[in-house]
N, C-alpha and C positions, 0 to 999 in steps of 0.2 A: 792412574785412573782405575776407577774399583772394575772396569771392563777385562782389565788386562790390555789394552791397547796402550802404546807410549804416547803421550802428550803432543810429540810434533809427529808422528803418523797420525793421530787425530785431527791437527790444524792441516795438514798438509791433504786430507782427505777431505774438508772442509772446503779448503781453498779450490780443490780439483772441481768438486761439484758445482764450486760458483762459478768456474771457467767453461764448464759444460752450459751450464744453463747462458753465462751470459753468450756464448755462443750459438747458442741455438737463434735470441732473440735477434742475432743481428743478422744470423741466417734469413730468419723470416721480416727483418724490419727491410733487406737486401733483395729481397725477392723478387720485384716487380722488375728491377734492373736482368737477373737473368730469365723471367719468362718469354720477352720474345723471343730467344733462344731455343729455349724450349718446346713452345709451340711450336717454331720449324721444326723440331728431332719429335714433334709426334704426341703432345701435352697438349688435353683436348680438359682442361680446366677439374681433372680429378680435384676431389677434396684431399686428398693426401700425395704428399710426394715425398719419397724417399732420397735422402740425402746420405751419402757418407762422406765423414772427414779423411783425406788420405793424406796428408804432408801438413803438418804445421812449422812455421819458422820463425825468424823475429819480425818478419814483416809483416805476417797476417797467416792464414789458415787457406788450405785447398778441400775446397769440397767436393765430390763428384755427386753427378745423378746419375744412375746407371740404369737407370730403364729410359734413358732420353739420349746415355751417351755424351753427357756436356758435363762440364767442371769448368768452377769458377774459383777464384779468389776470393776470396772475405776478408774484408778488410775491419777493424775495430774501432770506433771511435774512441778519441783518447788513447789509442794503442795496445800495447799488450797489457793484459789485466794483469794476474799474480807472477811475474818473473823467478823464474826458476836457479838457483844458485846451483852451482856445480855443487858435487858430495866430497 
């Protein structure tokens, strides 16, 4: 690549971004499931709420929220998207 980057760190940095992003939407398509949750720990319907990812596996992804104190599982429809090959 005239970048200087190698070809499969390019697709591999590709694939990442699409695993971020489809993640996020299932974050937010998932949502309604942990707000009442939320609400209890103190979520008064901000426009924004901070999520972080903290544990991914084969089963799905852990998110926490830390200004509510809860974490949930995310689960993905049709399962795990780009599957990671050992090196």
């Amino acid at each position: 690549m005239s970048s200087g980057d190698s070809a499969r760190a390019r697709t591999g940095a590709d694939m990442l971004e699409s695993d971020v992003e489809r993640l996020q939407v299932s974050i937010q398509e998932q949502l309604e499931t942990f707000l009442p949750h939320l609400r209890a720990s103190g979520y008064n319907e901000e426009p924004t709420i901070k999520a972080v990812l903290t544990n991914i596996t084969p089963q799905g992804f852990q998110v926490e929220f830390p200004d509510y104190g809860a974490g949930f599982n995310v689960t993905l429809e049709g399962g795990w998207f780009h599957r990671r090959r050992p090196s």
